[in-house]
C-alpha positions in Angstrom: 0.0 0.0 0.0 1.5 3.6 -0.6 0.6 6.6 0.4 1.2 10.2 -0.6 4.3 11.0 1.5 3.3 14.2 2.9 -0.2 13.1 3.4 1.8 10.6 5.6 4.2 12.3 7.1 1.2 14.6 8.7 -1.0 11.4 9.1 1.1 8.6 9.2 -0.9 7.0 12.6 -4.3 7.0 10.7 -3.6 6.3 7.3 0.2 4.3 6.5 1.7 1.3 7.4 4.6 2.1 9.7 7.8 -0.7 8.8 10.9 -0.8 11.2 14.7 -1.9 9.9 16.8 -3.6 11.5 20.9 -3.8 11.3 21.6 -5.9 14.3 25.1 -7.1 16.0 26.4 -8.2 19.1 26.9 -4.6 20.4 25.4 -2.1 18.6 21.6 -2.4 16.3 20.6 0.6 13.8 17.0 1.2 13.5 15.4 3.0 10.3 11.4 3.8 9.8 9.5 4.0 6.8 6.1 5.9 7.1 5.4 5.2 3.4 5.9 2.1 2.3 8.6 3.7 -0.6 11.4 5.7 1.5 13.5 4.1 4.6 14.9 6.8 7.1 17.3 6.2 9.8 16.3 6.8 13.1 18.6 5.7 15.5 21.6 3.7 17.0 21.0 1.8 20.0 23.8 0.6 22.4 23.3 -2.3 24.4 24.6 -5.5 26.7 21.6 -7.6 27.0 19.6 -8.6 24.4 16.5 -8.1 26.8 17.3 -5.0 26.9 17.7 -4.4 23.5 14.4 -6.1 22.8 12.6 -3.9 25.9 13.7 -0.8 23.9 12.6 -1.7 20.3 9.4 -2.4 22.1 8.9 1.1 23.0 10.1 2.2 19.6 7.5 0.1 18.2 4.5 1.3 20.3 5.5 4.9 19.8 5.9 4.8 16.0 2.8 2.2 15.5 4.8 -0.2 13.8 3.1 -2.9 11.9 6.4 -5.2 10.4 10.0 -5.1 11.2 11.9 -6.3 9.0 15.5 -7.7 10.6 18.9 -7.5 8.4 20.1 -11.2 8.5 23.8 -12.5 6.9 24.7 -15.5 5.5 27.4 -16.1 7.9 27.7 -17.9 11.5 25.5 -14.7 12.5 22.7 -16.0 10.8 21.6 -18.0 13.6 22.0 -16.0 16.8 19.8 -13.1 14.4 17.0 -15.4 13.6 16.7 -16.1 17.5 16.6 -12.5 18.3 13.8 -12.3 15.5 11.8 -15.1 17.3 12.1 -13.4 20.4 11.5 -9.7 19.2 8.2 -10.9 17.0 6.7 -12.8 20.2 7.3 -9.6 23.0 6.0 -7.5 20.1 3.2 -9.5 18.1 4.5 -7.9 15.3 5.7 -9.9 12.2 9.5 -9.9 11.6 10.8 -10.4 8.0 14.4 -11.4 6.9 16.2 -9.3 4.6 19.7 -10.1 3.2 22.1 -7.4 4.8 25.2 -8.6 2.7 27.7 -5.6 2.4 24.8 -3.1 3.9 27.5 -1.8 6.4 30.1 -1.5 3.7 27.8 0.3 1.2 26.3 2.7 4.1 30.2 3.5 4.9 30.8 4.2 1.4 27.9 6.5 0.5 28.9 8.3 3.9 32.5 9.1 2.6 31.0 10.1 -0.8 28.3 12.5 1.4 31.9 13.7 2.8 30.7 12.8 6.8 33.8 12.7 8.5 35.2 9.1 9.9 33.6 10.3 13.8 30.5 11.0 11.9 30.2 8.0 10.3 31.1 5.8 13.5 28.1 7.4 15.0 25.6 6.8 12.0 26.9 3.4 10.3 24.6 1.0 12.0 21.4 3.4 11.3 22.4 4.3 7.8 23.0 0.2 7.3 19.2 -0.4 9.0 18.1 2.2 6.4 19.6 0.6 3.3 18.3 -2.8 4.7 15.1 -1.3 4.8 15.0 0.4 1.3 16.2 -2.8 -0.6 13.0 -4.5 1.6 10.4 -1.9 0.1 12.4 -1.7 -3.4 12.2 -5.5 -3.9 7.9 -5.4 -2.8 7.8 -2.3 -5.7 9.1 -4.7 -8.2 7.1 -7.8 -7.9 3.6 -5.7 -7.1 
């Protein structure tokens, strides 16, 4: 379903389907939104120890934003498995559906377009997990365009 992106943007609880991304790791997860259905934003870098904790917090984002899917970066590597658990766990405190999305490079490419934006290397510390959970997210809603 899209919707006109300002109409969203002022109405987005009524009217859109909000969609949370997700770059996880061990230490660090970047979170991006999409209001529309057609552009991912980044909105965040969270910090954590516990993946309770973690999970407690992405709760709260998801009850303040009304999110409706969260789709969850997942690798091809040894990773793989402890990120599919984390999904299983995230979906059930949620009840919200969590879709896998290869994240392959994401981190690399998110680094790269920052040095091409000309963000400087403390900059780009600070954003590369949410700028990763945003291109997660885009190739999620780019892939649905093409086979609607």
């Amino acid at each position: 379903m899209n919707c006109n992106f300002t109409f969203c943007i002022l109405n987005f609880k009524l009217n859109c389907v909000a969609i949370l991304g997700i770059d996880f790791g061990l230490k660090h997860i970047g979170v991006a939104i999409s209001y529309n259905n057609v552009l991912a934003e980044p909105l965040t870098q969270i910090k954590y120890k516990e993946k309770n904790e973690l999970i407690k917090k992405l709760a709260k984002l998801v009850e303040k934003y009304q999110i409706k899917k969260i789709i969850l970066g997942i690798s091809e590597s040894k990773m793989a498995k402890e990120t599919k658990a984390f999904g299983k766990k995230l979906s059930k405190k949620t009840n919200i559906p969590v879709v896998y999305q290869d994240e392959t490079l994401s981190s690399v490419e998110a680094s790269q377009r920052m040095v091409e934006a000309g963000l400087r290397q403390k900059k780009r510390q600070i954003k590369i997990h949410q700028a990763a959970a945003a291109l997660i997210l885009q190739n999620f809603l780019d892939e649905r365009k093409k086979t609607c």
